[in-house]
PDB file with SEQRES, HELIX, SHEET and CRYST1 records, atoms N, CA, C and O in Angstrom:
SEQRES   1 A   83  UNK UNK UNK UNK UNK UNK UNK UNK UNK UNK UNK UNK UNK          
SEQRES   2 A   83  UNK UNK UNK UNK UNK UNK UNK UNK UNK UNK UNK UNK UNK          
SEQRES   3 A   83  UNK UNK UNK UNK UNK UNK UNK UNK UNK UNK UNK UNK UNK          
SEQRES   4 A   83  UNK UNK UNK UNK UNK UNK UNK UNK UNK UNK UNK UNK UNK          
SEQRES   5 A   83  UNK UNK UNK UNK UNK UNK UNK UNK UNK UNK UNK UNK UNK          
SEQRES   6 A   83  UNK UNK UNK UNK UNK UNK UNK UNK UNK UNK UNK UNK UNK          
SEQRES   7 A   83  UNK UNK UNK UNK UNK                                          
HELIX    1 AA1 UNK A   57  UNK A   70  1                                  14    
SHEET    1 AA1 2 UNK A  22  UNK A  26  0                                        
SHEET    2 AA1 2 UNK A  32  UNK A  36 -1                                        
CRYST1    1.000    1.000    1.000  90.00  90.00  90.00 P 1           1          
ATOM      1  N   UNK A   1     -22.997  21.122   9.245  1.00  0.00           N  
ATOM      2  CA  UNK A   1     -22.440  19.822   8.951  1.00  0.00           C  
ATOM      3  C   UNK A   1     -21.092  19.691   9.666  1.00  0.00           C  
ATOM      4  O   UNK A   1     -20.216  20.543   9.515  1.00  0.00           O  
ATOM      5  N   UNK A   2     -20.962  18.806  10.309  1.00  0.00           N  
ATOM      6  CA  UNK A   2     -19.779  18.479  11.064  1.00  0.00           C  
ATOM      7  C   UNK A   2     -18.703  17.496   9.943  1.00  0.00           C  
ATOM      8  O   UNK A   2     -19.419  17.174   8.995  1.00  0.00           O  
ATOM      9  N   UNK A   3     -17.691  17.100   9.804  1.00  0.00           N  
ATOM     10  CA  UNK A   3     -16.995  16.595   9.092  1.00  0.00           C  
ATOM     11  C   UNK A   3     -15.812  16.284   9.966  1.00  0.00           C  
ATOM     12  O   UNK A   3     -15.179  17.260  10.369  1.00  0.00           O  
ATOM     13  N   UNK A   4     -15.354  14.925  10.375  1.00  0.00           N  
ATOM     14  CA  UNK A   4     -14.840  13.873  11.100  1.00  0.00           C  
ATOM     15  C   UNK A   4     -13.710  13.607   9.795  1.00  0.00           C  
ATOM     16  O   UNK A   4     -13.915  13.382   8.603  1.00  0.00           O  
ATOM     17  N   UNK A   5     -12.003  13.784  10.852  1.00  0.00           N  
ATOM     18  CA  UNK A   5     -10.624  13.707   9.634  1.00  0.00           C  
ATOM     19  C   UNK A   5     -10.368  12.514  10.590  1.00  0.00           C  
ATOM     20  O   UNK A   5     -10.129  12.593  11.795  1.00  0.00           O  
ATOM     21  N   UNK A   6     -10.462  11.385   9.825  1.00  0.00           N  
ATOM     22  CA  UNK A   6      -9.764  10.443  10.544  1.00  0.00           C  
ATOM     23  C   UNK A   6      -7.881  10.366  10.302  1.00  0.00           C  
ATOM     24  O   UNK A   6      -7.429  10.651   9.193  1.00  0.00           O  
ATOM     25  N   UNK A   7      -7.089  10.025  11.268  1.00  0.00           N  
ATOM     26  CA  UNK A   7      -5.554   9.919  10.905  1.00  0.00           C  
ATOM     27  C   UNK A   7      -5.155   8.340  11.536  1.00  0.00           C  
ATOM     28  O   UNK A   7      -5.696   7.768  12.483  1.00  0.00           O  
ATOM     29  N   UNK A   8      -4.270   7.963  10.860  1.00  0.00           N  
ATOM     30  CA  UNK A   8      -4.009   6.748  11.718  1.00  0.00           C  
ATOM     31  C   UNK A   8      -2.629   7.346  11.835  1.00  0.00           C  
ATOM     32  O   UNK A   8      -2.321   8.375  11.235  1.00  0.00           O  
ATOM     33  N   UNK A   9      -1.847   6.714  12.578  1.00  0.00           N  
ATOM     34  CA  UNK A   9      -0.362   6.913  13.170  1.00  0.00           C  
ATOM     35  C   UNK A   9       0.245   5.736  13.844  1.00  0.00           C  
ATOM     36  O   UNK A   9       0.385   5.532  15.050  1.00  0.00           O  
ATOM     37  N   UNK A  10       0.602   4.948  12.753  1.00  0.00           N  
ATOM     38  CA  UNK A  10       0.926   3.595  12.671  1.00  0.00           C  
ATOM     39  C   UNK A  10       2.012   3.336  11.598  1.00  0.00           C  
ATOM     40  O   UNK A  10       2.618   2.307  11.299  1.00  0.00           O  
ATOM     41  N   UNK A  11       2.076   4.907  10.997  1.00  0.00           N  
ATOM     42  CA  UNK A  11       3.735   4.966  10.224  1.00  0.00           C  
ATOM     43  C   UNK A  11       3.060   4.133   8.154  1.00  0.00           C  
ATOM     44  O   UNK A  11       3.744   3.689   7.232  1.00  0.00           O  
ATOM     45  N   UNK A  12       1.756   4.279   8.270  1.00  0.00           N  
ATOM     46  CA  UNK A  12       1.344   3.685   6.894  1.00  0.00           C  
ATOM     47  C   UNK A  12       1.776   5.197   6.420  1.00  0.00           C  
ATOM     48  O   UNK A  12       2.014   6.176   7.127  1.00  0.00           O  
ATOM     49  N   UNK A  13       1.801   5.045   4.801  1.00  0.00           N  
ATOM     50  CA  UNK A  13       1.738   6.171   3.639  1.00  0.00           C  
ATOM     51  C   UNK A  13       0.807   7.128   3.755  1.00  0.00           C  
ATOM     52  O   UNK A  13       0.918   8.348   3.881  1.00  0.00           O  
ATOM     53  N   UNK A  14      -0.846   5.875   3.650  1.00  0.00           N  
ATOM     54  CA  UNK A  14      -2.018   6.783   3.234  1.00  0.00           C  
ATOM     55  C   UNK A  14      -2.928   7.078   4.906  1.00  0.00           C  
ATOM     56  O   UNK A  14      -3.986   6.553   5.254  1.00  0.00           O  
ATOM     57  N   UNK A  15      -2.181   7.956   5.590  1.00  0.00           N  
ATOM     58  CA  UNK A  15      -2.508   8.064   7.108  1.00  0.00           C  
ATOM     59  C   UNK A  15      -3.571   8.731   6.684  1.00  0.00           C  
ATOM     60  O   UNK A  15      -3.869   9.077   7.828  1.00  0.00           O  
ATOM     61  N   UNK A  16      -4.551   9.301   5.926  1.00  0.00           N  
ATOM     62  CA  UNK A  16      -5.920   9.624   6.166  1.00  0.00           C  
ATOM     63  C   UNK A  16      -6.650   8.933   5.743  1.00  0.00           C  
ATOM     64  O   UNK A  16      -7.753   8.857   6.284  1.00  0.00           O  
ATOM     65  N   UNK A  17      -6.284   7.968   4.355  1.00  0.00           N  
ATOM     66  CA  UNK A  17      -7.452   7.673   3.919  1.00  0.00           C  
ATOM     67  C   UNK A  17      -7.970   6.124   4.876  1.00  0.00           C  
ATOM     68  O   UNK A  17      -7.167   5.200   5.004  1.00  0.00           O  
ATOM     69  N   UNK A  18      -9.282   6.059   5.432  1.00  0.00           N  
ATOM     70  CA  UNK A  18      -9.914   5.103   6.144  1.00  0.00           C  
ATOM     71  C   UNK A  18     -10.648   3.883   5.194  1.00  0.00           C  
ATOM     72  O   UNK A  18     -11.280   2.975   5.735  1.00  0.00           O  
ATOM     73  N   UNK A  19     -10.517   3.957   3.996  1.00  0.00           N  
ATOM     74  CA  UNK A  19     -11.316   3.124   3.354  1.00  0.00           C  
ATOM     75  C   UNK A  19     -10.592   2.704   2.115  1.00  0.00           C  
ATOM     76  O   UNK A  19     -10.798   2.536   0.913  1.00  0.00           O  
ATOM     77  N   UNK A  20      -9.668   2.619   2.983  1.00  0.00           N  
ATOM     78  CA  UNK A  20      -8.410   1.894   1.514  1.00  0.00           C  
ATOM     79  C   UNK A  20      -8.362   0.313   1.565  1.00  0.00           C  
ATOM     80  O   UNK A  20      -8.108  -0.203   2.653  1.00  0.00           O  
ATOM     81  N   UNK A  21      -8.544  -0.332   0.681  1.00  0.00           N  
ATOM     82  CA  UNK A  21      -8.132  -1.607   0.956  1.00  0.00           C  
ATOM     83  C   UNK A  21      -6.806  -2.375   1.075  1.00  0.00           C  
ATOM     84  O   UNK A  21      -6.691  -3.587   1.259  1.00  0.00           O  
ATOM     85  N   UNK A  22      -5.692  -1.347   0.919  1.00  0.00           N  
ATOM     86  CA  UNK A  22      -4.604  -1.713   0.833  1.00  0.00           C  
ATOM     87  C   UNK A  22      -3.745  -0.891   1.612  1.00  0.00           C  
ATOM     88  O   UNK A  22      -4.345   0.179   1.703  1.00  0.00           O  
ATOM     89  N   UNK A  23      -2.821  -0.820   2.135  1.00  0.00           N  
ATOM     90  CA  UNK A  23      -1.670  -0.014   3.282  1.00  0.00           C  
ATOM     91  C   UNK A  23      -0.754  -0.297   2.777  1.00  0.00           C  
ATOM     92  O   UNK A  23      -0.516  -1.391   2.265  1.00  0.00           O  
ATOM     93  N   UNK A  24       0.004   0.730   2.831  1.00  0.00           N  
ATOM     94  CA  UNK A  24       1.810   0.306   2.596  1.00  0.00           C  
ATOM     95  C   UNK A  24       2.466   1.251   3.320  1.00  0.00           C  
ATOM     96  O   UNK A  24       2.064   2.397   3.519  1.00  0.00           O  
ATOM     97  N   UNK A  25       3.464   0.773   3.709  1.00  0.00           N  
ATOM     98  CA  UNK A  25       4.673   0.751   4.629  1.00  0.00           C  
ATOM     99  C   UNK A  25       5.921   0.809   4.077  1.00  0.00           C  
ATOM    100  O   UNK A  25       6.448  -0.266   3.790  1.00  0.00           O  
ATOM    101  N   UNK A  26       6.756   2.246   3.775  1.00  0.00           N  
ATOM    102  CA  UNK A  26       8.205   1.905   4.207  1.00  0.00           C  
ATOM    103  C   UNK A  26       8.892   1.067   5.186  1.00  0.00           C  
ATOM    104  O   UNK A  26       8.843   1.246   6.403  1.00  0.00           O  
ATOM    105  N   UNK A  27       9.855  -0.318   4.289  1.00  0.00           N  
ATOM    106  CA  UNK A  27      10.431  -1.185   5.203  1.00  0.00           C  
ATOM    107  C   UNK A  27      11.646  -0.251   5.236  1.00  0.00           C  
ATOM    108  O   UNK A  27      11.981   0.743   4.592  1.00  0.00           O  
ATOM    109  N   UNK A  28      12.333  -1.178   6.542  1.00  0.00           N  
ATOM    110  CA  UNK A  28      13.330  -0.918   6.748  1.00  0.00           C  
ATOM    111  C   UNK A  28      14.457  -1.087   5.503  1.00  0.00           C  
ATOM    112  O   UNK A  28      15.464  -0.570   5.986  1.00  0.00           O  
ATOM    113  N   UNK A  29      14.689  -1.404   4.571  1.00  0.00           N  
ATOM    114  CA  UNK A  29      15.630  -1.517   3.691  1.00  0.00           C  
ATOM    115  C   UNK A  29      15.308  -0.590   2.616  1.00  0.00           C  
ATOM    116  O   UNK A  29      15.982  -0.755   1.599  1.00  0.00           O  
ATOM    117  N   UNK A  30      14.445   0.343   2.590  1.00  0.00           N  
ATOM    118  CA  UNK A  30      13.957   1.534   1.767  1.00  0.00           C  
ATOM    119  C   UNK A  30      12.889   1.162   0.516  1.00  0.00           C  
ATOM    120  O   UNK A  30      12.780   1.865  -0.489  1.00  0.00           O  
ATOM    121  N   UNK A  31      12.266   0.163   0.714  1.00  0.00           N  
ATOM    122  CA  UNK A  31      11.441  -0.606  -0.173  1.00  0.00           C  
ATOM    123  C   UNK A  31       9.755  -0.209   0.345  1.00  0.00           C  
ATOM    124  O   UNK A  31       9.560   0.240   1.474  1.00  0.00           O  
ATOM    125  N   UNK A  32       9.199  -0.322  -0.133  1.00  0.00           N  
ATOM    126  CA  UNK A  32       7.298  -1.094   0.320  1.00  0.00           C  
ATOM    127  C   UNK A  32       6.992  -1.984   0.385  1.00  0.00           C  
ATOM    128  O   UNK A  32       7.139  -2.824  -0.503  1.00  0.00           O  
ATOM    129  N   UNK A  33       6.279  -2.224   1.772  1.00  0.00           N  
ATOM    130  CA  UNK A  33       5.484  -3.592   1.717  1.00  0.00           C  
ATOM    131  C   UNK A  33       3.931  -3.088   2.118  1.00  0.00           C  
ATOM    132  O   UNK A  33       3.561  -2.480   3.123  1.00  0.00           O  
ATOM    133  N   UNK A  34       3.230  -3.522   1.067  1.00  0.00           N  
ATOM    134  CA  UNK A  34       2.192  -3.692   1.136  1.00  0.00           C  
ATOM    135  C   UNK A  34       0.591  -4.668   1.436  1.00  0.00           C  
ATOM    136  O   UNK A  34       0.222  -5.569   0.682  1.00  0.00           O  
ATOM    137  N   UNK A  35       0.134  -4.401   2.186  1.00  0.00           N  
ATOM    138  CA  UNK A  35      -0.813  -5.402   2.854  1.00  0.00           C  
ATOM    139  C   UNK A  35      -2.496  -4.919   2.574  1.00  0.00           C  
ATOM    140  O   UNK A  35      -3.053  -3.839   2.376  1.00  0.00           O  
ATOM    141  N   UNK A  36      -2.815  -5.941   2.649  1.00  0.00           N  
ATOM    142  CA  UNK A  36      -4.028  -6.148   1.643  1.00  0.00           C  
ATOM    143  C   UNK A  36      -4.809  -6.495   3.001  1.00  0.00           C  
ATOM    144  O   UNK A  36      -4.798  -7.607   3.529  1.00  0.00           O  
ATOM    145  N   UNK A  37      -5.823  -4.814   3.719  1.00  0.00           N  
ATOM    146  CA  UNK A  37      -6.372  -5.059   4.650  1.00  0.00           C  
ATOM    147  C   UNK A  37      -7.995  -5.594   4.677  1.00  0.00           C  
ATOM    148  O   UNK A  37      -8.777  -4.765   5.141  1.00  0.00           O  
ATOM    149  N   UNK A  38      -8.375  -6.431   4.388  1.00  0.00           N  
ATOM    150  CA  UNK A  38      -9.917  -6.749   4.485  1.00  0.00           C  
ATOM    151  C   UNK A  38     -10.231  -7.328   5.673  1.00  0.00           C  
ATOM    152  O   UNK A  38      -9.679  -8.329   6.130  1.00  0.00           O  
ATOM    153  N   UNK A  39     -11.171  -6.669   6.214  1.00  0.00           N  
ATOM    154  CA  UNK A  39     -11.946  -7.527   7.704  1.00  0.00           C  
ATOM    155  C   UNK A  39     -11.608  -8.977   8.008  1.00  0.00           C  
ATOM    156  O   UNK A  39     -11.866  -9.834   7.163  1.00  0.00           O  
ATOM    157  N   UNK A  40     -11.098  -9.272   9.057  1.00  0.00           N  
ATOM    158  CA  UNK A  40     -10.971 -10.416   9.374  1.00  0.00           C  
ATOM    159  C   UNK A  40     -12.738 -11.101   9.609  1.00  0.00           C  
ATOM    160  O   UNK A  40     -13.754 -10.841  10.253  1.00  0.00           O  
ATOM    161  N   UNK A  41     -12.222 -12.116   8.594  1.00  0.00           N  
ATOM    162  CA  UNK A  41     -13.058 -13.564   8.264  1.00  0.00           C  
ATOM    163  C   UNK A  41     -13.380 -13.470   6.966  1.00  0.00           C  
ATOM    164  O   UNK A  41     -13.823 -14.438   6.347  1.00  0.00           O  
ATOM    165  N   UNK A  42     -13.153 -12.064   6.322  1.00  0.00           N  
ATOM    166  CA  UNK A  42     -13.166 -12.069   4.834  1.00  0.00           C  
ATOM    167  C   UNK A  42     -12.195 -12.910   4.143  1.00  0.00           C  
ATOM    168  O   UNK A  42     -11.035 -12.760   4.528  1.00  0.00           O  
ATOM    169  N   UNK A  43     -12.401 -13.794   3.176  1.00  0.00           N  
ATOM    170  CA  UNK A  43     -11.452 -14.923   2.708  1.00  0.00           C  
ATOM    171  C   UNK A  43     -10.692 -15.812   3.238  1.00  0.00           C  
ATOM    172  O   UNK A  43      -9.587 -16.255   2.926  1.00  0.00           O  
ATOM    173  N   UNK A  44     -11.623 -16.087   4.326  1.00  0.00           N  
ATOM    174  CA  UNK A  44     -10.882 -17.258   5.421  1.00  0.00           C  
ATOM    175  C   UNK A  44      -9.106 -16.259   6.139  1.00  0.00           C  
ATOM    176  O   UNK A  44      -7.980 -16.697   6.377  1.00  0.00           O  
ATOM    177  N   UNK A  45      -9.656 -14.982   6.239  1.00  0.00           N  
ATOM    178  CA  UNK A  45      -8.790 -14.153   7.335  1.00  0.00           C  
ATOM    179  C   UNK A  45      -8.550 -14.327   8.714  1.00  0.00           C  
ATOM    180  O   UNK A  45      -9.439 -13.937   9.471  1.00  0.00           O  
ATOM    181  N   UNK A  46      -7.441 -14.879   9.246  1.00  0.00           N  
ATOM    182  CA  UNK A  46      -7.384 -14.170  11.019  1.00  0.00           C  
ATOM    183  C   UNK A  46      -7.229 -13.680  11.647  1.00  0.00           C  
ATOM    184  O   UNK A  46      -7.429 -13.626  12.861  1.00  0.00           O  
ATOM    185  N   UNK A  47      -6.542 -12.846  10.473  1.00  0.00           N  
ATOM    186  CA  UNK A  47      -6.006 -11.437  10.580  1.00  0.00           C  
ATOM    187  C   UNK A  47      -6.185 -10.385   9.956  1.00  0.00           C  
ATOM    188  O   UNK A  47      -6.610 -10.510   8.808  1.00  0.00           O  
ATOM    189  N   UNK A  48      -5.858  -8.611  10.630  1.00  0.00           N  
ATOM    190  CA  UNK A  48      -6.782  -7.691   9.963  1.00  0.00           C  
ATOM    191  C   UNK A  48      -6.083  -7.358   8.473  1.00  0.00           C  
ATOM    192  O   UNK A  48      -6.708  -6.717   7.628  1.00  0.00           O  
ATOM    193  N   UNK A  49      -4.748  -7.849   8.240  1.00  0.00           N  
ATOM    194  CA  UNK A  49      -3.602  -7.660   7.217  1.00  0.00           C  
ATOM    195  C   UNK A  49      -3.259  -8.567   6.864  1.00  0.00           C  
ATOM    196  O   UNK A  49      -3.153  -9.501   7.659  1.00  0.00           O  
ATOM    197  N   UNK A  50      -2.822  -8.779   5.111  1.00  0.00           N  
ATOM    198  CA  UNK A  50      -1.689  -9.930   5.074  1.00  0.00           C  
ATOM    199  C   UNK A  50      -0.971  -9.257   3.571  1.00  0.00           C  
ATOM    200  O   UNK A  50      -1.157  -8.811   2.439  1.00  0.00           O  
ATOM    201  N   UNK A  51       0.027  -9.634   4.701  1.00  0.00           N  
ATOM    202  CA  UNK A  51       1.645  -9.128   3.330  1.00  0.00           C  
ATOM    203  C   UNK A  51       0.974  -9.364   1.653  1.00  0.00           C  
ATOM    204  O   UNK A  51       0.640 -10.526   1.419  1.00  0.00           O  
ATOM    205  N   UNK A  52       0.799  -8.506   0.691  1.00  0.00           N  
ATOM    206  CA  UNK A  52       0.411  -8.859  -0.458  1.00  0.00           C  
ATOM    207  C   UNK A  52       1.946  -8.755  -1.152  1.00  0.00           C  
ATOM    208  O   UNK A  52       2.567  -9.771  -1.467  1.00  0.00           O  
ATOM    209  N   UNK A  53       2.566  -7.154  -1.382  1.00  0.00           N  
ATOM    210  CA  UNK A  53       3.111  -7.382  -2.132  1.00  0.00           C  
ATOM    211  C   UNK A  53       4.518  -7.070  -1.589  1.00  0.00           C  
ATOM    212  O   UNK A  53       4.531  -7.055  -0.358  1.00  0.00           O  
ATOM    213  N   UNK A  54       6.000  -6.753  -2.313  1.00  0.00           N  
ATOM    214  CA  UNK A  54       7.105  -6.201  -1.278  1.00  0.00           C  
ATOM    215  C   UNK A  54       7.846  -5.937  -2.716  1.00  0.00           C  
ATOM    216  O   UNK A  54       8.293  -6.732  -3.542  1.00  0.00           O  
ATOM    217  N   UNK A  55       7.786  -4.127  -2.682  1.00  0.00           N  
ATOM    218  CA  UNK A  55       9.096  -3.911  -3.223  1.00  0.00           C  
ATOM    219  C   UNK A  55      10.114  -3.537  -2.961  1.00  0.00           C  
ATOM    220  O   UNK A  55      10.126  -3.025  -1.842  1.00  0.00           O  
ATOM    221  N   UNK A  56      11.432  -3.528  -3.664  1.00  0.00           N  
ATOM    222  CA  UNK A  56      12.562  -3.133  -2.772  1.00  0.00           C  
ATOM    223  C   UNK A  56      12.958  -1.769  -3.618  1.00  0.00           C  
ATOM    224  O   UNK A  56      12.381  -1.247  -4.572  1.00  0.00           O  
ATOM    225  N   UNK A  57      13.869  -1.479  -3.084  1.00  0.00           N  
ATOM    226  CA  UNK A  57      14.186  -0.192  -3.184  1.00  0.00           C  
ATOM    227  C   UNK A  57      14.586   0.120  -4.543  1.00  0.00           C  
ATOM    228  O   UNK A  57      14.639   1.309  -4.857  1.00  0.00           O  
ATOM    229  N   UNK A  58      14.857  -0.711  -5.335  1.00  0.00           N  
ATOM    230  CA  UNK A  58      15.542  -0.435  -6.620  1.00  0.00           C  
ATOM    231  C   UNK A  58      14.825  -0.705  -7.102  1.00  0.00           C  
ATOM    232  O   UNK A  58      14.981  -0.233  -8.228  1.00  0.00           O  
ATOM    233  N   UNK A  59      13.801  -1.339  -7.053  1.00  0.00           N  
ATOM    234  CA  UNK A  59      12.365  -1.352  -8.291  1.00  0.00           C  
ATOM    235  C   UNK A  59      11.773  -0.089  -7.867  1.00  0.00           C  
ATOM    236  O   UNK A  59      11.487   0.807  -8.661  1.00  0.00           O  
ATOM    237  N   UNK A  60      11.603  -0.031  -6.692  1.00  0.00           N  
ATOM    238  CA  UNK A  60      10.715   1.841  -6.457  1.00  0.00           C  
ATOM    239  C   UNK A  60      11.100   2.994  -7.256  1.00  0.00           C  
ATOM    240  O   UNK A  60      10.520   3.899  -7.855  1.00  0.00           O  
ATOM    241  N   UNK A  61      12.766   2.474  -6.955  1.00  0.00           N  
ATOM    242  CA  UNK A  61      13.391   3.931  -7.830  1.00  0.00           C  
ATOM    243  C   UNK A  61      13.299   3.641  -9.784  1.00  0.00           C  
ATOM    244  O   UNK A  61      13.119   4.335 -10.785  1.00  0.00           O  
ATOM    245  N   UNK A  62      13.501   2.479  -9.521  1.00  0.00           N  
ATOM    246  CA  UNK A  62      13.056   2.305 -11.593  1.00  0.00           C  
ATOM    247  C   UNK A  62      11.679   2.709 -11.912  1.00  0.00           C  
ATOM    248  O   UNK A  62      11.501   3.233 -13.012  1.00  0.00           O  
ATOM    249  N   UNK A  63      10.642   2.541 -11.096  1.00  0.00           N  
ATOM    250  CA  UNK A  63       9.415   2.986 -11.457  1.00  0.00           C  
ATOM    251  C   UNK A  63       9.442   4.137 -11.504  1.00  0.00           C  
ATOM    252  O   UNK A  63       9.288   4.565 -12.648  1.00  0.00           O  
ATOM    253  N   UNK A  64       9.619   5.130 -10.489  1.00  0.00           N  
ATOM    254  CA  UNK A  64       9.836   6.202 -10.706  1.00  0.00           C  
ATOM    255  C   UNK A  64      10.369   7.576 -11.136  1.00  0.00           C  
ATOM    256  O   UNK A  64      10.041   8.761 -11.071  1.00  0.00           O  
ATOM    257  N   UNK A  65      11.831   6.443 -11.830  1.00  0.00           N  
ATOM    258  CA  UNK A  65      12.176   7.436 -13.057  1.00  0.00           C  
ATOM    259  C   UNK A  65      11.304   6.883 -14.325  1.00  0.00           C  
ATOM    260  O   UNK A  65      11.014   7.687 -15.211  1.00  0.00           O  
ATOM    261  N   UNK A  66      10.934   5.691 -14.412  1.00  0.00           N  
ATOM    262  CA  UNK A  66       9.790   5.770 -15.609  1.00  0.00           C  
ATOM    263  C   UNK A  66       8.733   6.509 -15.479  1.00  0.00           C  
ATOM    264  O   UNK A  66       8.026   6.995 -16.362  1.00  0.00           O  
ATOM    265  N   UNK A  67       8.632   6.590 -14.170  1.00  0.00           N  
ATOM    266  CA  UNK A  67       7.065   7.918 -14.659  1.00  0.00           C  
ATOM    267  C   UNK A  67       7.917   8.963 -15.019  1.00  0.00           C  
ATOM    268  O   UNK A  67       7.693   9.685 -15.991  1.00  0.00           O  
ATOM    269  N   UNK A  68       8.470   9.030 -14.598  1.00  0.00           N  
ATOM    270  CA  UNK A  68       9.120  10.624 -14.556  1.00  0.00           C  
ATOM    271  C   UNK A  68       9.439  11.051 -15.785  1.00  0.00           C  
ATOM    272  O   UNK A  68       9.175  12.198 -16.147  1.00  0.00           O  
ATOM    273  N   UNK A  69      10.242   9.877 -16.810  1.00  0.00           N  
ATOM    274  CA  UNK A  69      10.615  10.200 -18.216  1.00  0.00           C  
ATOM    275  C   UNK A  69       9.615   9.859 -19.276  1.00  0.00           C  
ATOM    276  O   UNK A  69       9.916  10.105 -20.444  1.00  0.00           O  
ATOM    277  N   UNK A  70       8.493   9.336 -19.004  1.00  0.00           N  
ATOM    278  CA  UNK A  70       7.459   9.195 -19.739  1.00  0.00           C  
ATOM    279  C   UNK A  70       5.941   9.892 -19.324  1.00  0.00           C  
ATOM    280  O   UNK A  70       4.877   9.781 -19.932  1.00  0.00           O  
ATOM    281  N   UNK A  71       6.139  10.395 -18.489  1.00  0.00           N  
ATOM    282  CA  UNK A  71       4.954  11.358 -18.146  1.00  0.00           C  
ATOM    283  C   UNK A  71       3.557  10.530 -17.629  1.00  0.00           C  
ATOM    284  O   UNK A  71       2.429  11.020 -17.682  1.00  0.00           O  
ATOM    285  N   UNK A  72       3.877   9.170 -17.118  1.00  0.00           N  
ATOM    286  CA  UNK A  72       2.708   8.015 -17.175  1.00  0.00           C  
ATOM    287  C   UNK A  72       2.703   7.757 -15.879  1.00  0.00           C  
ATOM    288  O   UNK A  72       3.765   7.810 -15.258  1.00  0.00           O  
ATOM    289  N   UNK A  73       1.728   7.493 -15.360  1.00  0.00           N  
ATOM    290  CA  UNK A  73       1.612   6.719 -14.143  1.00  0.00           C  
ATOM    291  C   UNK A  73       1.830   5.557 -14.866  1.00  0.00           C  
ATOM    292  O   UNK A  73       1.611   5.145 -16.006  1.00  0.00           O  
ATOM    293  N   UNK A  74       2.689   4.879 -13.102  1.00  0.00           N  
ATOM    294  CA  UNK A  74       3.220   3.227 -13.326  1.00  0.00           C  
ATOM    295  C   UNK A  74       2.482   2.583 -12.464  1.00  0.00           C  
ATOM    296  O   UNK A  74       1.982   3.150 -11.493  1.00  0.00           O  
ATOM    297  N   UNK A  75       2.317   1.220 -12.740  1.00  0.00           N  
ATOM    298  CA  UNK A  75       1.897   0.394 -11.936  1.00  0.00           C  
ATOM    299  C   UNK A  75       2.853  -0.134 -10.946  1.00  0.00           C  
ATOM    300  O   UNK A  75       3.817  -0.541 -11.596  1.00  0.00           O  
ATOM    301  N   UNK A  76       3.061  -0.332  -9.636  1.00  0.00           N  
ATOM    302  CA  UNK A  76       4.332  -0.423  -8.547  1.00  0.00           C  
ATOM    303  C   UNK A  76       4.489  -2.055  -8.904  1.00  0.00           C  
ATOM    304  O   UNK A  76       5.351  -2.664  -9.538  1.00  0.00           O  
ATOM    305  N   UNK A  77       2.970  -2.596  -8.045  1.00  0.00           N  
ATOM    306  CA  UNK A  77       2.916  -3.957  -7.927  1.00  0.00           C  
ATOM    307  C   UNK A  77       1.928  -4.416  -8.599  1.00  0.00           C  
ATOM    308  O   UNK A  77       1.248  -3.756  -9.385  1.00  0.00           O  
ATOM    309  N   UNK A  78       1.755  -5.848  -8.266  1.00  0.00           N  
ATOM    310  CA  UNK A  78       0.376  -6.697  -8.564  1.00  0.00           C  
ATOM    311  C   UNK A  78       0.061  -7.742  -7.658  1.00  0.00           C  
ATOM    312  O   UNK A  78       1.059  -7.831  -6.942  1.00  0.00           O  
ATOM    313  N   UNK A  79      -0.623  -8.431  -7.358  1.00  0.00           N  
ATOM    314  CA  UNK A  79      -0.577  -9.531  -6.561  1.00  0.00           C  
ATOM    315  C   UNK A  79      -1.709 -10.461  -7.298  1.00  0.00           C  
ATOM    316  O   UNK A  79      -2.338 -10.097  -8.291  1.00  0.00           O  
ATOM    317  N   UNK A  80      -1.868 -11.797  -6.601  1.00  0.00           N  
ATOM    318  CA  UNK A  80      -2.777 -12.841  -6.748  1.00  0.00           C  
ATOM    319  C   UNK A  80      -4.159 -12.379  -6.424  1.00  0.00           C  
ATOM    320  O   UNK A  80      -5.077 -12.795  -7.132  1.00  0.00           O  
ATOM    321  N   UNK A  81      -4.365 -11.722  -5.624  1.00  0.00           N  
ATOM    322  CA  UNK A  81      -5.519 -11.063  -5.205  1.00  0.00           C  
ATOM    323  C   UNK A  81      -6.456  -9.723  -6.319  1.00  0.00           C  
ATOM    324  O   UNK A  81      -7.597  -9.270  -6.230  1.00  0.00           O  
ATOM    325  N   UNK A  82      -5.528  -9.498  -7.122  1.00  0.00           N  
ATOM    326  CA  UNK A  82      -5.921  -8.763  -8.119  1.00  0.00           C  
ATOM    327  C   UNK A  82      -5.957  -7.112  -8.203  1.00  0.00           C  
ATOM    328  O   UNK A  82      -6.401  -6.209  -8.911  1.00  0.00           O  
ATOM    329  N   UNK A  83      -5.072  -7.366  -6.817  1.00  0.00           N  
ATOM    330  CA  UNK A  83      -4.907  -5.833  -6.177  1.00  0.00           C  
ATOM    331  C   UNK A  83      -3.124  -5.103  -7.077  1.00  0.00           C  
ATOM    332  O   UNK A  83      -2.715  -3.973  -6.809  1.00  0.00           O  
TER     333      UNK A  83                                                      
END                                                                             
């Protein structure tokens, strides 16, 4: 059995996984922006991305001392899309 590692190198988070529907990106101001990738023409798309959600740096870091002091995964974002 052969087994194929895909990588992207385009500076996303989840550089292996190929079947994510979502990407995120460290912005430049130390935040995430995240984009909600579905095939273009899926939902009247023209493009292969579109900006879903954007956090900034000080909500990243509040989430993550709440996991941290409650032992819970947090939810980052949400969007209209249900993602």
């Amino acid at each position: 059995m052969v087994s194929l590692l895909i990588q992207f190198c385009d500076d996303r988070i989840e550089i292996f996984d190929s079947a994510t529907p979502l990407v995120s990106y460290c912005n430049i101001f130390g935040g995430l922006d995240i984009f909600d990738v579905n095939e273009i023409g899926v939902d009247d798309r023209t493009t292969e991305g579109l900006l879903t959600m954007r956090v900034t740096q000080a909500e990243a870091r509040e989430i993550v001392q709440l996991a941290i002091s409650t032992g819970q995964n947090q939810l980052i974002a949400s969007d209209a899309f249900g993602n």
